[in-house]
N, C-alpha and C positions, 0 to 999 in steps of 0.2 A: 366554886361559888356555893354548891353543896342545894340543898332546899330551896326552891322559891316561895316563901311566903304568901300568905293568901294576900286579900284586901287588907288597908288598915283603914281605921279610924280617923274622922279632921284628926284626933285627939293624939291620934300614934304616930303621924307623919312626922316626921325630920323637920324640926322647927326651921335649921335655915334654908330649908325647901319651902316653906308656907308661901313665899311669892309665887311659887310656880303653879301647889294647889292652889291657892283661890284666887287665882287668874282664871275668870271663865266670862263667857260673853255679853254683855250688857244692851237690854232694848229701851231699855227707859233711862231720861235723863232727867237730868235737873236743866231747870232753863239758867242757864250760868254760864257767861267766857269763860277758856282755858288758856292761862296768861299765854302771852307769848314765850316768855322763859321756860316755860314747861316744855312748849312747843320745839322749842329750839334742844331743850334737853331730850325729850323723844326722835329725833329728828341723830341729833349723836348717837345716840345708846341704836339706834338701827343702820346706822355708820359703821358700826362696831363690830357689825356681824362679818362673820367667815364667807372670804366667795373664794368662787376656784382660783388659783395664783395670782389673789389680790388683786383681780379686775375692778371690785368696789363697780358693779355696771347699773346700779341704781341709781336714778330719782324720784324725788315726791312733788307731786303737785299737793300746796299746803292749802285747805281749804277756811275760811271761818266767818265769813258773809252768810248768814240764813238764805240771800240769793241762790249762791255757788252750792251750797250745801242740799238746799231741795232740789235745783238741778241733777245733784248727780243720785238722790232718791228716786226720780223721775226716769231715771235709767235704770237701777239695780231694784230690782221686783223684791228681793227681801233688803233693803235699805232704806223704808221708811223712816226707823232710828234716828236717819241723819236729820231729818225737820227740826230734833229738837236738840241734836249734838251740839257742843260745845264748838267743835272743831272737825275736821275729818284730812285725811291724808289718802291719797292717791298712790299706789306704790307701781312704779314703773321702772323698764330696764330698757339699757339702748345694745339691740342686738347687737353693734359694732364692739363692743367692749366685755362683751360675755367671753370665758373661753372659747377658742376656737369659735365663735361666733353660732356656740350652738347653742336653741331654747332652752332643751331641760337645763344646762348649768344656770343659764338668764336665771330659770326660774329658781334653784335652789338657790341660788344668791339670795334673790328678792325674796324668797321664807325667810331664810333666816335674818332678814334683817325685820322681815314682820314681825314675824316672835320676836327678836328682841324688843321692838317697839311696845311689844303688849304686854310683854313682864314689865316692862320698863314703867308704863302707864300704871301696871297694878301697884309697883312699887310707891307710887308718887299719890294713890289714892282713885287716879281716874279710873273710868270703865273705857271698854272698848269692845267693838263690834268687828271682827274679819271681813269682809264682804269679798264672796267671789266676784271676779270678773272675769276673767282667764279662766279655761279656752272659749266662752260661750262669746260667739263670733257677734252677736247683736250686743252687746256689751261693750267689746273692746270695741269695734268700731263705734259704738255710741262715744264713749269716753274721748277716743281716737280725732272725732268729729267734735264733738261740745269743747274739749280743750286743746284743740289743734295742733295733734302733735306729730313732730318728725313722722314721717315711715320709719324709720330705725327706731323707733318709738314702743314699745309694747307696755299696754297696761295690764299690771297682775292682779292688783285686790284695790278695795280701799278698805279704809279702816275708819269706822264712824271713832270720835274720841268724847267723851266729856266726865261729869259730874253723874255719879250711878246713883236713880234715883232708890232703887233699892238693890242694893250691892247683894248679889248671889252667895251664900255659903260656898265652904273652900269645900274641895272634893280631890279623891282620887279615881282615875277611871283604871285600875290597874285591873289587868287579867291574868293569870297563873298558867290559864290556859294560851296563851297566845306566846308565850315566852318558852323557847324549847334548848334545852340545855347543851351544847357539843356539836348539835346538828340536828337534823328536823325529827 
């Protein structure tokens, strides 16, 4: 691989990377629905993601009622956002269907079908917000409670969705130093 490159430039990055740079996180929205179609397209593209030996042990509570949506603002301390999202998605795994029925695979399942959801979103024009919920125990049980779910149930993140009222510039968070070549 030879040299790690320093930083680059929006300007220098690998253009059919650009979905990846400027994918970053959106607090403000426009007051606008996010058709259904989209919804159902974000909803595949995090379908799509990699789990350990194809367990697929994801679902999404779909949210898009301004009721449902402050609700679950009302729970997650940095999810104001969602008051004025378009939409928001709950991301949840059913421990029975994780490998070996262990958390951490649950949970890289459910990453990676988040990121894909959020590229997916950036592709399509929307913004999107992460929001932890997992592991912070008043959280999941908040969630747990508000949308009554199984005990084999866990909730990982939600994700505010909509319309960026002012869409963030692309970025690289790249470090030189954090990448070590052969071995530490």
């Amino acid at each position: 691989m030879g040299k790690v490159p320093g930083r680059k430039t929006e300007e220098d990055v690998n253009q059919k990377l650009a979905v990846i740079f400027s994918r970053r996180s959106v607090r403000k929205f426009e007051e606008r629905e996010v058709a259904p179609e989209m919804l159902q397209d974000l909803l595949e593209a995090g379908m799509a993601a990699p789990s350990a030996l194809a367990k697929d042990p994801w679902h999404f509570i779909v949210l898009r009622e301004k009721a449902e949506l402050n609700r679950l603002a009302d729970l997650l301390p940095h999810g104001q956002m969602l008051r004025h999202a378009g939409a928001a998605f709950v991301v949840c795994g059913d421990i029975r269907l994780a490998h070996d029925q262990q958390e951490s695979y649950l949970l890289q399942d459910l990453s990676a079908a988040t990121e894909n959801i959020l590229l997916a979103a950036n592709a399509l024009g929307l913004g999107t917000c992460w929001l932890g919920v997992h592991p912070r125990v008043e959280r999941v049980e908040g969630i747990t409670k508000l949308f009554q779910l199984p005990e084999n149930i866990i909730p990982m993140c939600g994700i505010a969705i909509g319309w960026p009222k002012e869409p963030p510039p692309a970025r690289t968070r790249f470090k030189a130093d954090r990448v070590h070549l052969g071995g530490w």
